[in-house]
C-alpha positions in Angstrom: 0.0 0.0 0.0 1.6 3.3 -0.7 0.5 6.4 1.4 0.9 9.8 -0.3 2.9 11.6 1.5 0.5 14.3 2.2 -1.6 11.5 4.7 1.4 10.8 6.7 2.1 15.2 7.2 -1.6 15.4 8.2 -1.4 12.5 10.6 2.0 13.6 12.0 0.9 17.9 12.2 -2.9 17.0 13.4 -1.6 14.0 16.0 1.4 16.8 17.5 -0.8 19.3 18.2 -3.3 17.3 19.3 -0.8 16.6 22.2 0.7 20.4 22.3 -3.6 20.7 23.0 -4.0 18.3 25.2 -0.8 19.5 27.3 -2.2 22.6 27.4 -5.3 21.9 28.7 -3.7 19.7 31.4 -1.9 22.9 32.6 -4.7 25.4 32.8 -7.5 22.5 33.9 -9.4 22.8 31.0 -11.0 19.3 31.0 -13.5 20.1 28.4 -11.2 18.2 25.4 -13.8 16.9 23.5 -15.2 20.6 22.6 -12.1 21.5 21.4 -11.9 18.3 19.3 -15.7 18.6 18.2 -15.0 22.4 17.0 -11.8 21.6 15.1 -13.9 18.3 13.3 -16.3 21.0 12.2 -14.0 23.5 11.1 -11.8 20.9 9.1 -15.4 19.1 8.0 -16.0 22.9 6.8 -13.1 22.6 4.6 -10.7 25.0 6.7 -12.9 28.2 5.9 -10.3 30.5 7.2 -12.6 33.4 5.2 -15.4 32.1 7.6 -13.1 32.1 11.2 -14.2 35.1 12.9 -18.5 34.3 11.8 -17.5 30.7 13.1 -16.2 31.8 16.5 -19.1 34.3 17.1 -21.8 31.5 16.0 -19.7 29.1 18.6 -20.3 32.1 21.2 -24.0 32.3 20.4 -24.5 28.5 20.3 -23.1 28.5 23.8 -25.6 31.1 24.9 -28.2 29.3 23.2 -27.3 26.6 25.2 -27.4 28.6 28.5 -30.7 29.6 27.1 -32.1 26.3 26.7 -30.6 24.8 29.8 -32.3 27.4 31.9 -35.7 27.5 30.3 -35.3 23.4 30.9 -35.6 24.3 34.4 -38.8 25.9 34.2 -41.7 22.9 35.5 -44.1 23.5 32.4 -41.7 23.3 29.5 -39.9 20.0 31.3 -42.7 18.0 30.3 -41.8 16.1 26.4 -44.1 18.1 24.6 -43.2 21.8 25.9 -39.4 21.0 25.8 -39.9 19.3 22.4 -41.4 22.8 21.2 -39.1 24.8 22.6 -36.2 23.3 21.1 -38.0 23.8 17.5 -39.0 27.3 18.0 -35.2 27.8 19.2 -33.9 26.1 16.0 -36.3 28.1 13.8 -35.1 31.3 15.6 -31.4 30.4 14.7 -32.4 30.3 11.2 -34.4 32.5 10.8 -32.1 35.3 12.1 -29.2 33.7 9.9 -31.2 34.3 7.0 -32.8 37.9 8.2 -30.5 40.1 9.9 -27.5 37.7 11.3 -26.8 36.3 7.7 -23.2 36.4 9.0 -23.9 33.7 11.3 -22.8 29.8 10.3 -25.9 27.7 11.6 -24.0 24.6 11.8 -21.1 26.6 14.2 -24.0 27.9 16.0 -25.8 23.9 16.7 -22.4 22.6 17.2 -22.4 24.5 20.2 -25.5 25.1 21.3 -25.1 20.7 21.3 -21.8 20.8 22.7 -23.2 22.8 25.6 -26.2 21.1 26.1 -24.4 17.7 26.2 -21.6 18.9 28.7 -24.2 20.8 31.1 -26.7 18.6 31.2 -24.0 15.7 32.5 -22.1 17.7 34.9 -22.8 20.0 37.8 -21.4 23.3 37.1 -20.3 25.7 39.8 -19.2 28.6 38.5 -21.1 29.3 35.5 -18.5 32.0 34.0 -16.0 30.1 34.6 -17.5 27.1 33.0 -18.7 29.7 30.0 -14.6 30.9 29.5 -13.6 27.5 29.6 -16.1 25.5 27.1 -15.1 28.7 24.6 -11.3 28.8 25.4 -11.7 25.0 24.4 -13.1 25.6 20.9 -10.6 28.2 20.0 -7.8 26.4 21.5 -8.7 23.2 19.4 -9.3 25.6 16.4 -6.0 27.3 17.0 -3.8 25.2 18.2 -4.9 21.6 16.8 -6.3 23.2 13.4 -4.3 26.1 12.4 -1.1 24.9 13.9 -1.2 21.6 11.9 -2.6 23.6 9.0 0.8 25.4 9.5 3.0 22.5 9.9 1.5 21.0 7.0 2.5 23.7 4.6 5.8 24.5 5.9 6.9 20.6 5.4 5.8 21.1 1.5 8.2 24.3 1.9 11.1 22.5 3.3 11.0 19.6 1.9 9.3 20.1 -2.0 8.2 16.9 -3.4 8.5 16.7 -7.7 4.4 17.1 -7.9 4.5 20.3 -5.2 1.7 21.6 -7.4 -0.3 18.5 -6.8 0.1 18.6 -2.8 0.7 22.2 -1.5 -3.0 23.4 -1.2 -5.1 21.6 1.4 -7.2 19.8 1.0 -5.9 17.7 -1.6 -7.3 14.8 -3.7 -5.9 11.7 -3.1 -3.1 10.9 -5.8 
């Protein structure tokens, strides 16, 4: 079986920063991982949309709040019940897009559910104490994983090309890259 080249500098960039991440997470107690892994699958399922980083991040930030949101009103005895909950949570998602396509069109829905799931998934499992804290750190999660694991590979992967040109550089310096 021969492996191009460009699978091994993925697995090698995305695997090193994966541990720069997760060292990094150790140090500062983030022990939310799995959002930082769940934003950088979306952003490199996205095709690397550096264009799109900055409506990405803010549509993680309102997805988080949305989650807030939900997790709050959750608590309120009448929408609980299976029916309320269930239409709240489709009143919420037809908000999200219908204020993406009215007056938020810079907002990235998917971004936005991503994180409004993510939060859902982490509060609803765990007993949060400090809810600001909690807030910082589920968000300093998803940009460290885009940052660090995504962009840093993303870096390492071009500056191998760089260094060390293969004879079809034309073929394997842009990302992503059909298989050869």
């Amino acid at each position: 079986m021969n492996i191009p080249r460009k699978v091994w500098v993925d697995a090698i960039g995305v695997g090193l920063f994966t541990l720069v991440y997760s060292l990094i997470m150790s140090g500062f107690s983030l022990w939310m991982g799995s959002a930082a892994f769940i934003a950088v699958s979306y952003f490199f399922g996205a095709g690397f949309p550096k264009d799109k980083l900055w409506n990405i991040l803010l549509s993680f930030a309102l997805g988080i709040i949305w989650g807030l949101a939900a997790f709050r009103l959750l608590h309120v005895s009448w929408i609980a019940s299976p029916w309320a909950s269930a239409i709240m949570f489709g009143l919420m998602t037809f908000v999200v897009l219908f204020l993406q396509g009215t007056v938020m069109k810079f907002t990235v829905v998917p971004a936005w559910l991503i994180a409004w799931g993510t939060t859902m998934l982490i509060i609803s499992n765990v007993t949060i104490h400090n809810w600001s804290l909690f807030v910082f750190q589920l968000y300093a999660s998803m940009l460290l994983g885009i940052f660090v694991i995504g962009y840093a590979s993303d870096y390492f992967y071009k500056l191998s090309f760089k260094l060390f040109p293969t004879k079809d550089a034309d073929k394997t310096a842009d990302r992503p890259a059909e298989d050869d």
